[in-house]
C-alpha positions in Angstrom: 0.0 0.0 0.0 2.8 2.4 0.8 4.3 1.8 -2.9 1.2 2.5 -4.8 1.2 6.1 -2.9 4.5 6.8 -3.4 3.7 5.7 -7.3 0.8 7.9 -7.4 2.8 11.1 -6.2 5.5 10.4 -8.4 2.9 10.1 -11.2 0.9 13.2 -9.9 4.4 15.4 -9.8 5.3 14.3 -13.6 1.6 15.2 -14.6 1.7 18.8 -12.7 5.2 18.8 -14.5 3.8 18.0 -18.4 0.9 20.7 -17.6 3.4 23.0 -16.8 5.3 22.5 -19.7 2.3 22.8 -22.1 1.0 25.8 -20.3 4.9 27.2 -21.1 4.3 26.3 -25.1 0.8 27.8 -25.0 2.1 30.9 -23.2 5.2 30.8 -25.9 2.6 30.8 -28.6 0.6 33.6 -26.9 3.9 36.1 -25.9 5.4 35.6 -29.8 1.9 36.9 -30.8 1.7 39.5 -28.1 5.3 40.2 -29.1 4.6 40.5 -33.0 1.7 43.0 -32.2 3.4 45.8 -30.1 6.2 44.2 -28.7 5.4 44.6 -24.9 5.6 40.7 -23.7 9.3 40.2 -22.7 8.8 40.0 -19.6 6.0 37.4 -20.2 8.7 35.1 -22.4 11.6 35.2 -19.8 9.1 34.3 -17.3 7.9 31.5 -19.3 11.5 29.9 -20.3 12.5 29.9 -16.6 9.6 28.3 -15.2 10.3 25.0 -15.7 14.0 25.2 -14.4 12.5 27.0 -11.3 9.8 24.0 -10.6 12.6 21.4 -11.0 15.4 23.2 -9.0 12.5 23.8 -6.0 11.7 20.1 -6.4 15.4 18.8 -5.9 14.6 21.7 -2.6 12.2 19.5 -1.1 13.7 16.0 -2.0 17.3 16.6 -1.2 15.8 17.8 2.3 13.7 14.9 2.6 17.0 13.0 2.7 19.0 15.0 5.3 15.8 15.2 7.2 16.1 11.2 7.1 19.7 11.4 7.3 19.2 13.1 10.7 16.4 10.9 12.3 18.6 7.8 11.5 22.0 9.8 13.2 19.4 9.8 16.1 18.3 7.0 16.7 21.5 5.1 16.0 22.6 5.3 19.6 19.5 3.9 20.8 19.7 0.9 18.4 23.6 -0.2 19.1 22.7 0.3 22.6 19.5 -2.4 22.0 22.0 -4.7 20.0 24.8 -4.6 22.8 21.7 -5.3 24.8 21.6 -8.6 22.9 18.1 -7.7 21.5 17.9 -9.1 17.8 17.4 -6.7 14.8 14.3 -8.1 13.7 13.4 -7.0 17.2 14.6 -3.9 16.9 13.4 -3.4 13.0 10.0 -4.0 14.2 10.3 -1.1 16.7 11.1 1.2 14.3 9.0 0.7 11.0 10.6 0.6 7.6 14.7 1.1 8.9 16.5 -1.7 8.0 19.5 -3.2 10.3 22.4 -4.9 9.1 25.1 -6.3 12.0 28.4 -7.5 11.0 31.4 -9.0 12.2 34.6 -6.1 11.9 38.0 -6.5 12.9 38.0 -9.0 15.5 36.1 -7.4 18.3 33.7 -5.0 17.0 30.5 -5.2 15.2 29.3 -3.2 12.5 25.9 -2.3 12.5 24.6 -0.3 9.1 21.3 1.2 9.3 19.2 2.4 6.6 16.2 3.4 5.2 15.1 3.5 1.2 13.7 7.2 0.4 11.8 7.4 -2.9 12.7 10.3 -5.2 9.6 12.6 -6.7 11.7 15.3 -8.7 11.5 14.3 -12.5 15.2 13.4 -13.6 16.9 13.6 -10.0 15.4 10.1 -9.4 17.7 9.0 -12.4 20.4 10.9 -11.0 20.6 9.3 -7.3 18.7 6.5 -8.0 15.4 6.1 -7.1 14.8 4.7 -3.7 17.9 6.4 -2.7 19.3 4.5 0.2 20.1 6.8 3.5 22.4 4.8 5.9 24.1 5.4 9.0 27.3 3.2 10.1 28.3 2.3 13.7 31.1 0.1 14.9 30.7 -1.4 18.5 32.8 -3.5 20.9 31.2 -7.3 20.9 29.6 -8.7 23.8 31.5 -11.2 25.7 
């Protein structure tokens, strides 16, 4: 259920995005006009080309802080979670507590663990998600001493 939201955004954001675009030809069409007849729609043209760099550039805004925000929450709760693991709590345990972050303990150096945290954050900006990938994967990495 929480994929076919996420899918209906993304498909909502690149059908706001194609209006936009058409509504830039139309107003194209319209300012050449306006611009032919008594040459007063400059303003109106510049406007128009800009736009659609604006709306993508204030997109990437909200998605790139999306993943600090989600950077930050996972720096947060880290110290909670290695403290539950030295605890000898298991990360299913633990993965249930906190919803959709993933745990990943490992063996590092001889007498450390390694424990990755992460949590997949789905990309809405048209083009960014081919950039970073799309869920781009926010993870935090913390090496504790083993229990003995």
């Amino acid at each position: 259920m929480y994929k076919k939201k996420i899918i209906k955004i993304n498909e909502y954001l690149y059908i706001i995005f194609l209006f936009f675009l058409l509504f830039d030809i139309i107003v194209l069409i319209i300012g050449y006009v306006v611009i032919k007849l008594n040459r007063k729609g400059q303003a109106l043209i510049e406007f128009v080309l800009i736009l659609p760099v604006f709306l993508l550039i204030l997109f990437a805004i909200v998605d790139f802080g999306m993943i600090l925000t989600n950077k930050n929450n996972l720096e947060n709760i880290s110290t909670d979670i290695a403290r539950e693991i030295k605890n000898g709590k298991s990360t299913e345990e633990i993965s249930n507590n906190y919803g959709d972050i993933k745990i990943n303990v490992s063996n590092f150096k001889n007498d450390y663990q390694k424990i990755v945290i992460y949590k997949n954050i789905h990309i809405n900006t048209p083009g960014l998600d081919r950039i970073l990938g799309n869920p781009y994967r926010v993870e935090v990495e913390r090496i504790i001493p083993k229990n003995e």
